[in-house]
Structures are given as C-alpha cells and as structure tokens.
C-alpha positions in Angstrom: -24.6 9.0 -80.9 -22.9 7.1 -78.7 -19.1 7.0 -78.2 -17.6 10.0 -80.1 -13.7 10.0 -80.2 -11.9 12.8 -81.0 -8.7 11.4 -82.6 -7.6 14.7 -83.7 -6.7 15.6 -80.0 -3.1 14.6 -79.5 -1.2 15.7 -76.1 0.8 18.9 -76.7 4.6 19.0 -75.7 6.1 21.1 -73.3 9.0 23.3 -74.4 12.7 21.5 -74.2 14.9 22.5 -72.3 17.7 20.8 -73.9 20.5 22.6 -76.0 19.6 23.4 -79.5 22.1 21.6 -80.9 20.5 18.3 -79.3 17.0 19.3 -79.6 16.5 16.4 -81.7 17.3 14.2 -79.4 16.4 15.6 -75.7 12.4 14.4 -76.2 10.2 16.9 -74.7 8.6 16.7 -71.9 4.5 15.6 -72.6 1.3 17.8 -71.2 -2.0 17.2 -70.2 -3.8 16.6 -73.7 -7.6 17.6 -74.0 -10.1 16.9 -71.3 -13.9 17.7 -70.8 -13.1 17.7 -66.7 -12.3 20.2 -65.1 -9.4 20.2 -62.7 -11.9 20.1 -60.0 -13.5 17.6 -61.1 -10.8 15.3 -61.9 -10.1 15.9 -57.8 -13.5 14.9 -56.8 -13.4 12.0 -58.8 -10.5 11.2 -56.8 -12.3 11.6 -53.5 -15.0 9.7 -54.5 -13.2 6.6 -55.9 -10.7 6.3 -53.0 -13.8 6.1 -50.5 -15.1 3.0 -52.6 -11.1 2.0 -52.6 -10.8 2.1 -48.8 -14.7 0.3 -48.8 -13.0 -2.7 -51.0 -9.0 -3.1 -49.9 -8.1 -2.9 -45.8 -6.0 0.2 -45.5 -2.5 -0.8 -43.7 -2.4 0.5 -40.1 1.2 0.7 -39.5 2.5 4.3 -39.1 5.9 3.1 -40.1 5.0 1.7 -43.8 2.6 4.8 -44.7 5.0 7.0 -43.2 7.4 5.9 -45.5 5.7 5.6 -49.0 4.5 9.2 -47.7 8.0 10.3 -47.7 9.2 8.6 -50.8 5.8 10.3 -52.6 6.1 14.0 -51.0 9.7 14.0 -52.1 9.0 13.0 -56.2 6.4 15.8 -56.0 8.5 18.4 -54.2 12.0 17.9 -54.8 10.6 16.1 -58.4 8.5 19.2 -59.7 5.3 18.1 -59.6 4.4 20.5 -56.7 3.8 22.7 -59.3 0.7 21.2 -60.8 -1.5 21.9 -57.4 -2.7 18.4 -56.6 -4.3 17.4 -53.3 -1.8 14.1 -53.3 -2.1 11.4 -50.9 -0.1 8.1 -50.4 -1.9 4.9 -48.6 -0.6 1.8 -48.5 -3.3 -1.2 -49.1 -2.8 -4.7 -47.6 -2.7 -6.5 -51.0 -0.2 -9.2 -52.2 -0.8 -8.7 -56.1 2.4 -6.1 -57.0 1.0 -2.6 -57.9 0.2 0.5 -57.4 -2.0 3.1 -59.0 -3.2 6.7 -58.5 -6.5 8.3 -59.3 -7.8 11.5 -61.0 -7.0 14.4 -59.0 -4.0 12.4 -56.6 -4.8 9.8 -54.2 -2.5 6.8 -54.8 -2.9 3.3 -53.3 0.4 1.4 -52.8 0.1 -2.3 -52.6 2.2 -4.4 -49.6 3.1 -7.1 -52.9 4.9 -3.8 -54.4 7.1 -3.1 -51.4 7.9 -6.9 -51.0 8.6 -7.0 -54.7 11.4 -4.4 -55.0 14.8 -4.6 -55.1 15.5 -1.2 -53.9 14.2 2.1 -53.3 14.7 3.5 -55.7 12.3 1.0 -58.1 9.3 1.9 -55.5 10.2 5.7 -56.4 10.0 4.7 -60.0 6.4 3.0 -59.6 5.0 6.1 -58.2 7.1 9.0 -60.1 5.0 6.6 -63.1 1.6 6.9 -61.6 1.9 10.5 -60.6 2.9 11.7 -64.1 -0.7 9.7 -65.6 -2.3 12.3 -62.4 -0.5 15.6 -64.0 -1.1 14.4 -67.7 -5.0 13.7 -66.7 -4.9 10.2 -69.0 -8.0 8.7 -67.1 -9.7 11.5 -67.5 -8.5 12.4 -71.0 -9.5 9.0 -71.8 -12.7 9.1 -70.6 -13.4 12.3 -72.5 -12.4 10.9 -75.7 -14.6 7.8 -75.2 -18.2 9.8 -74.2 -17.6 13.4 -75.7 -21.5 13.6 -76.4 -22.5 12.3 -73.1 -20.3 14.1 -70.8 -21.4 17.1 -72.5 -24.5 16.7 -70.1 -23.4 14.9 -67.4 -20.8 17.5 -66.5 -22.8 19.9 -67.1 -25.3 18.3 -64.2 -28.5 18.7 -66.1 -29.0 15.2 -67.1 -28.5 13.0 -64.1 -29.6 15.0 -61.5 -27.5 15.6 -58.5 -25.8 12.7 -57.6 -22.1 12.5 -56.8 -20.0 12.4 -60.0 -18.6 8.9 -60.1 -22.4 8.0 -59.6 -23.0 9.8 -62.4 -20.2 8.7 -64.4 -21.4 4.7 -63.5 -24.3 5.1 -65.6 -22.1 5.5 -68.1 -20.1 3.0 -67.7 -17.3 4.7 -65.9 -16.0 3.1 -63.1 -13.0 1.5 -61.5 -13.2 -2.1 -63.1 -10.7 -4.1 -64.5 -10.9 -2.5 -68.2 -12.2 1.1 -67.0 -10.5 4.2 -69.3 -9.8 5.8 -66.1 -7.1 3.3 -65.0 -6.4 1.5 -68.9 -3.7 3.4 -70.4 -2.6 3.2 -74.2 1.3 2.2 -74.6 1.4 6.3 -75.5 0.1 7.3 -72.5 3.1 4.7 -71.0 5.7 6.6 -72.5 4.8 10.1 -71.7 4.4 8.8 -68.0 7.8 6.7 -67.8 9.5 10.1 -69.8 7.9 12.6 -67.3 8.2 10.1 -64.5 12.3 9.4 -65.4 12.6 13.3 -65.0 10.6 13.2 -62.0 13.0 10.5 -60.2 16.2 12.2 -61.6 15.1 15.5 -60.1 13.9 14.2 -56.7 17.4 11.9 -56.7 17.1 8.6 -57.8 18.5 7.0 -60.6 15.5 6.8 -63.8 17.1 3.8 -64.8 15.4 1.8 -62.0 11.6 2.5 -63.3 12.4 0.6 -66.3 14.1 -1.8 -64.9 11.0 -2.6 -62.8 8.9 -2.9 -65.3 10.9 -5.2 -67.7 11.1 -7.6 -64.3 7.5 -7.4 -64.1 7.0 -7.8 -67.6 9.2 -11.5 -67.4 7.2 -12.3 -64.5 3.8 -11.7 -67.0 5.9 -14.1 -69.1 5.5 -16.4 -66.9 2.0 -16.6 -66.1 2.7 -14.9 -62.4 -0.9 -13.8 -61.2 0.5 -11.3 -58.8 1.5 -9.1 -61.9 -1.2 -9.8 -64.1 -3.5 -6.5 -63.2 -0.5 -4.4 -63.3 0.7 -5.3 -66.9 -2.8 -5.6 -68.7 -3.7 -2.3 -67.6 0.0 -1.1 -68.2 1.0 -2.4 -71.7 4.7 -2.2 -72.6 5.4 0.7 -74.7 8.8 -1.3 -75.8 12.6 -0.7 -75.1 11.9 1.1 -72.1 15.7 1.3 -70.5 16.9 2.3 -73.7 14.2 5.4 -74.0 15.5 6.2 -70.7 18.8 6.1 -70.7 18.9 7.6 -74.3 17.4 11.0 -71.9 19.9 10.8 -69.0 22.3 13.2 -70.6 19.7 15.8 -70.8 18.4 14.8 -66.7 19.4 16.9 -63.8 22.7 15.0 -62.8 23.8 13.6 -59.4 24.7 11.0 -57.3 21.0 9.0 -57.4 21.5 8.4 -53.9 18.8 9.2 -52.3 17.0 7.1 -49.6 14.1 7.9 -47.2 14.6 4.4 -45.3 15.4 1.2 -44.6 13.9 -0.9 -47.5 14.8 -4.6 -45.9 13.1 -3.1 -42.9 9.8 -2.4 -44.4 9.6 -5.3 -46.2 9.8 -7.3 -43.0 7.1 -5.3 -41.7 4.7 -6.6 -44.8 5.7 -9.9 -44.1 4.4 -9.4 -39.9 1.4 -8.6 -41.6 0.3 -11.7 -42.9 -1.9 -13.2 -45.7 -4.0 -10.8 -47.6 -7.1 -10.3 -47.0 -9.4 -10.8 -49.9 -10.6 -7.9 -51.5 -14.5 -7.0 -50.8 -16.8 -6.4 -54.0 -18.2 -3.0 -53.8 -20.2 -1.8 -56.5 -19.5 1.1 -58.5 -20.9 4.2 -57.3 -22.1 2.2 -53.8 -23.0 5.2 -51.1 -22.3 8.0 -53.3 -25.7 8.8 -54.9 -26.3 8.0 -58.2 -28.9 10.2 -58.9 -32.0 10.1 -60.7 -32.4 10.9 -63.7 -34.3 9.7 -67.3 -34.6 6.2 -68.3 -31.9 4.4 -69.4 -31.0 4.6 -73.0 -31.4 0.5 -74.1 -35.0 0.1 -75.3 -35.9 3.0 -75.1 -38.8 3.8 -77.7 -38.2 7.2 -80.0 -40.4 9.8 -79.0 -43.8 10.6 -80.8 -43.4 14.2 -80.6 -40.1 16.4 -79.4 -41.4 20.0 -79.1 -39.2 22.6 -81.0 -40.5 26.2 -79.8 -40.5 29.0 -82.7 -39.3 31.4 -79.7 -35.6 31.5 -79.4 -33.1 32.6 -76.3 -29.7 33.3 -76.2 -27.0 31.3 -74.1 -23.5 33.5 -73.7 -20.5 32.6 -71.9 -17.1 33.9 -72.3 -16.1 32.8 -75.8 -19.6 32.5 -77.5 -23.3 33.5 -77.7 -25.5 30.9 -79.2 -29.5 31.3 -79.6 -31.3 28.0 -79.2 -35.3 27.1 -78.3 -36.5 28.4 -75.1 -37.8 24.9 -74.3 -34.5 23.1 -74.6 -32.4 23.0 -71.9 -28.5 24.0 -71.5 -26.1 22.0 -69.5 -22.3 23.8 -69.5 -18.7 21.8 -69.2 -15.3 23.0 -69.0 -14.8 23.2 -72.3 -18.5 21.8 -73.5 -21.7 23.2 -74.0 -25.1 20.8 -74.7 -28.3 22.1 -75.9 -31.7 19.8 -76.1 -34.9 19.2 -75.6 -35.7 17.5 -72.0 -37.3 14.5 -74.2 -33.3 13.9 -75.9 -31.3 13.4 -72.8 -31.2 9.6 -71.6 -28.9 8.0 -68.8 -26.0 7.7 -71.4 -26.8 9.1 -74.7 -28.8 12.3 -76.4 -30.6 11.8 -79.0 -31.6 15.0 -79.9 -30.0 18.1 -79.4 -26.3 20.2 -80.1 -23.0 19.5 -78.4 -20.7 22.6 -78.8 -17.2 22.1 -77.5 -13.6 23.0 -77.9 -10.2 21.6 -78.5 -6.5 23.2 -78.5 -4.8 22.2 -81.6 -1.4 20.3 -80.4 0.5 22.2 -83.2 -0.7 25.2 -82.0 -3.0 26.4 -85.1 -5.6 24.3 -86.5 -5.2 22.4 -89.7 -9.4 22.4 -90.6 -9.5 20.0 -93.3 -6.9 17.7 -91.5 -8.5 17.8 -88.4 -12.0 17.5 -89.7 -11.2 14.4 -91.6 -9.3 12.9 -88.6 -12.5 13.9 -86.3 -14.9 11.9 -88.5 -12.4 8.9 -88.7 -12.7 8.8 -85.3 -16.3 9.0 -84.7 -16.6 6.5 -87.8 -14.6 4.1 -86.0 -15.4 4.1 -82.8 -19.5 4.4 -83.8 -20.1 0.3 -84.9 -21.9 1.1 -88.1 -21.2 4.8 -88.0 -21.2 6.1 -91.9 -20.0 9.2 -93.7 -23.0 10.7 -95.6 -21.7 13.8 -96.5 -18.2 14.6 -96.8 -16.7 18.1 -95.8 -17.9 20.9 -97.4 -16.6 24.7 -96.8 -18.7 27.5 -95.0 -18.0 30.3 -93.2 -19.6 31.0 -89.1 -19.4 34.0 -87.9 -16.6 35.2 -90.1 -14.2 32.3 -89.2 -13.5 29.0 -92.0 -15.2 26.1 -90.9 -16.7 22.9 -92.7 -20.1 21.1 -92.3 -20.0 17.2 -92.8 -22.8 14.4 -92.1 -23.2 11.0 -90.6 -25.7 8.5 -89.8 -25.0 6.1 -86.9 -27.0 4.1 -84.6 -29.6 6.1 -82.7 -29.9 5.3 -78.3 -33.6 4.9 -79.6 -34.4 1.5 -80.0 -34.7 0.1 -83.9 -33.6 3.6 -85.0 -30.8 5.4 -86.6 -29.6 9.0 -86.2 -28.2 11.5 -88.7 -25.4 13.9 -87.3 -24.1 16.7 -88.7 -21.0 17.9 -87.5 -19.1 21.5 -88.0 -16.0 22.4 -87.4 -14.7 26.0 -87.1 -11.1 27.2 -87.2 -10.3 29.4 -84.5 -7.2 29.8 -84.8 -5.7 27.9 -81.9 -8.6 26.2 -81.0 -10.7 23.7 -82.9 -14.5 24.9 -82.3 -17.2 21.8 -83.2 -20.5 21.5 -83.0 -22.7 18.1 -83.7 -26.2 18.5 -84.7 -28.2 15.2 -83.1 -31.6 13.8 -84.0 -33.5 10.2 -85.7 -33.1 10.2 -88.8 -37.4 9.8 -89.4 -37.1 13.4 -87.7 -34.0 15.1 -88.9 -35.8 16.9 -91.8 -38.3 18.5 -88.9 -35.1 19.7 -86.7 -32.6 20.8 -89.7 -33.9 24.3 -90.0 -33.5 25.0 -86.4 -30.0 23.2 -86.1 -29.1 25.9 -89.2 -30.7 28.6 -86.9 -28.7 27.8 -84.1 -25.5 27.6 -86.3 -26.6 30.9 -88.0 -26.9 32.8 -84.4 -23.1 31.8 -83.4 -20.7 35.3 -82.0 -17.8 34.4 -81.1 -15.9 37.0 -78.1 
C-alpha cells in the first residue's frame, strides 16, 4: 500500500489565553499535529537540505545583510516565544531576485535578496519569517510528509529498509525532496492559517505590528494577479487561506499590546546593499539527495515481480517497547519510529512500499479522547482516497485487543508488486487518548496463507 493518509489526525489547539467571556472569539493558538519524525530528525533533515540549498543558491557574503535578517530572526524567536520550542535556528540570506523566503524542518531559513528589495518596511520582512518559523514549530513539512507515506516511513525511519544512508537520501527514494511540489515546503491553505495566526502572535510579541504579514501577502498575491514571475514560487507553494487582514486584526485585541515600533536597522540601507550586488546568479541544479548517501537498499518497487515464496516461520519472538509487546516471526524483521513500529519479512520491504508485513503506529486524538467509529471511518476515507483504486471490502466490525475497544476493517488496493493487488486489514484500538492502528499487508493470491499469523500477531498485543 502505497500512500496511506491519516485524515483523522487534525492539529490540536493550544489552550487560550483569552478571557472567558471572549473565548469564542480569541482563536487558539495551533500545535504541532501528528508526525512519524522525531524532533531529531526533523533537525537533521534540516541540515541535510540546507547543504544541498547552499550547493544550488550563492549564499550572500555581506556581513551587514546577514547580520541583519539574523537580528530581525533571533528577536521573533526570543522576544516572540518561539525560544521555547528548542530549535537549532539559522538565518542566511541567498542572492536570489524571485521574492521569498522559506525555512526547513528542524530551522534553517533562507532569505531571498528579491524579499528585502520587495518590502516596504521592516516590519513586512519580520512578518515573512515570524510565517515561516511557525510552519518549523508546527512541523507542517514533516506532518505532511507523514500523512502522505505512513506505511513507508514506518521502515525508513526505522533505518531497516534503506540501509544507512543520510535521511534526505533516504527520503529521495521516496519521493521526498525539495522540488517545486514537495510536501515538505507545499502547505495546505490550513496549515496558512495556523502559521499567519501563530506567526501574528509571534510579531506582536517580538514588537511589530501583525498587521504587516498580511498586508504582504495580499501585495504579493496582486502581484500573482498579474502574472509577476518573481512571486510565482512563493504563492503556489503558499495558497491564500482568504481574508487574511481581517483574521488578523479580528486577533489584535487579544495580542500583547504596544507601540509596534520596533526596528533592528536601516531598511533603505540594506536594500541598497542588494542592489550593489547585482544580477542574480542563476540557480545551479543539484539533485536531490546529491553527496549525502543514498543508501542501498532493495530494488525499487515499479516492476517488481511478486515473490514465489515469503517464508513465515512457526517460531515466534516478542518485540516490547515502552507502550506495547507484540510477538511476530523470528524471520521478519523490526524497524522502530517515533511513534511507528514495522514488522516484515526481508522479501516485503521495497525502496518505497511493503508489501508484506504489519505497520503498528499511534496517533493523539485532537479532542483529547478517541471517537473509534468516527475516527475509523475517517481513517479508511482517507486511505480510500488517497489509494487510486483503493476499496472498502469489509466495513468496521467490533472486537476487543487486549482488553481495550477496537474495530477490524478490510481493503484491497493496488499491490507495489507488479500486475497485483493487495488486501489490508486494518484495526484500530481505542486507547483512550491515543488512537492505536495496526495494518495487516500482503497480495491478495497470498493473504489467505499470512491471515492466521496476522491474527496471531494481533492476538499477542499487551499494552504497558
């Protein structure tokens, strides 16, 4: 199974802050939503792309620009809160004429020389990045990413599938990169919101006025209008969530007050020292993943003919962690996420795709407790819809694991085996805050031969 969504995850809400009597108008601020990275490994990533980012765009020498996006950046993520969220963050500007900026798992951020030249103050550069940092807090790329390939990060994160390559190496084979349309820097007009909302708070805190993000982005939303090529990356990858002064200034009463006064230098001044720079240079193709070792690891998932024969061994070992045990074939491997677990046979794990074997993972409930028929039904609509083909088999029917509610449903989808289709049964298990699932993988010509141990596994399930 390819691309398994799960549209059930929604990004929880901090806590307001605001007045009771105005609580249903103060929004609340957004949090990170559910993510099969790790925080680590959301800073590795970051590393790793901004060495391919510094390979493609020239990296401004003058100590007087980067000195002063640095200030501007430091101060929305110490005087803005965002200190608290523990990022490595990092603020370079790139010789580019195009107008944007944008920051990358984990906190580097790349400011381009079009951006300075294109604001009208301050205060609408503070703005740009106070945006970008709040997509770094609220992990979108990552979250993205992790709603795209569930099954296959479940091994790839987990290291046991690609060998032991760098991660964005790993991540290229499955189609995770930096390109134009990557999840990592694509966000959906939600994920705009909760970064102009947390990014308004961001600039109020830190002492600029919120108002100027928005007004920004409407300018470079007219310049789209008008066919302007030096905005077009900026505004495909950052669709217009709609009416975005009036969200903001419908939140200004509820914003740390002041005087918005704050500057860290001499904007006319900096934008002169763009101009001394002259003509961009054209940026340099580097591929994805270039220099960072991809990794061997099987072969690739297209064409790949089924197997004549997986081995299932009768002798079974036990895999615990923290919250669970599970028992499982001592010839299948285990590969371990954050918040993901992958069991299979060495003969189901292609560059991209398993096609036989269990993904076990985990996912907070955004209302705090879990809804199990709600969510179930919203986690095979996803998978339905984002599988071409993908069909519902079996609807939900209740069971109980290991003393806890869950449901056991079935699907049949396209199978990374060539001219074959796959049958998946997936469970879900209420666990109170957290939605346990678990999705049995194998061709459907099979599936009758690797049922009985799939119940075996479900069977052995202890939760701690």
């Amino acid at each position: 199974m390819r691309n398994r969504l799960i549209g059930v995850i929604l990004l929880a809400l901090a806590c307001s802050q605001a007045p009771a009597l105005a609580a249903e108008k103060q929004k609340k601020l957004p949090k990170p939503g559910w993510n099969m990275f790790s925080k680590d490994q959301d800073i590795q990533m970051g590393r790793e792309y901004a060495q391919q980012i510094e390979q493609q765009f020239k990296v401004v020498d003058n100590r007087e620009l980067t000195d002063y996006i640095n200030r501007i950046g430091q101060r929305l993520v110490k005087q803005g809160g965002l200190e608290q969220y523990q990022y490595p963050f990092f603020f370079k500007v790139v010789h580019e004429d195009s107008i944007n900026a944008f920051a990358l798992p984990g906190g580097p951020m790349f400011v381009h020389t079009g951006l300075i030249k294109a604001a009208d103050n301050e205060g609408q550069i503070a703005g740009v990045l106070a945006h970008e940092l709040s997509h770094v807090v609220l992990r979108h790329g990552t979250n993205q990413a992790s709603k795209a390939q569930i099954a296959q990060l479940g091994a790839v994160l987990g290291g046991a599938m690609l060998g032991n390559g760098s991660l964005t190496g790993q991540l290229a084979q499955l189609g995770i990169g930096l390109g134009a349309n990557s999840v990592l820097l694509k966000f959906s007009r939600g994920a705009e919101s909760d970064a102009d909302l947390l990014g308004a708070y961001t600039m109020a805190k830190a002492g600029y006025n919120p108002i100027e993000m928005a007004r920004f982005f409407e300018k470079l939303q007219a310049e789209a209008g008008k066919s302007n090529k030096l905005v077009e990356f900026f505004t495909s990858t950052h669709p217009n969530p709609g009416n975005r002064v009036q969200a903001i200034e419908g939140q200004l009463p509820y914003m740390p007050r002041g005087d918005y006064n704050t500057v860290e230098g001499n904007l006319k001044s900096m934008q002169a020292a763009v101009t001394k720079l002259g003509p961009a240079p054209k940026p340099k193709q580097v591929a994805q993943g270039q220099g960072q070792g991809q990794g061997q690891g099987s072969q690739p998932a297209a064409n790949t003919p089924k197997p004549a024969n997986v081995a299932v061994s009768s002798n079974m070992k036990v895999y615990q962690s923290s919250a669970l045990a599970i028992s499982y074939p001592d010839n299948w491997q285990t590969s371990a996420g954050q918040n993901s677990l992958t069991i299979a046979p060495s003969e189901g794990l292609l560059q991209g795709a398993i096609g036989y074997g269990v993904v076990v993972a985990a996912a907070q409930s955004p209302n705090g407790r879990v809804n199990l028929q709600q969510d179930t039904q919203k986690l095979l609509q996803s998978i339905a819809q984002e599988n071409a083909g993908a069909q519902i088999v079996q609807q939900p029917q209740s069971i109980t694991i290991s003393g806890s509610a869950a449901m056991v449903s079935q699907l049949k989808s396209k199978s990374p085996y060539v001219n074959t289709t796959e049958i998946d049964t997936v469970i879900t298990i209420d666990r109170g805050a957290n939605l346990v699932y678990l999705i049995c993988i194998a061709p459907e010509p099979d599936y009758s031969r690797f049922e009985p141990v799939f119940q075996q596994m479900v069977r052995s399930i202890q939760f701690k």
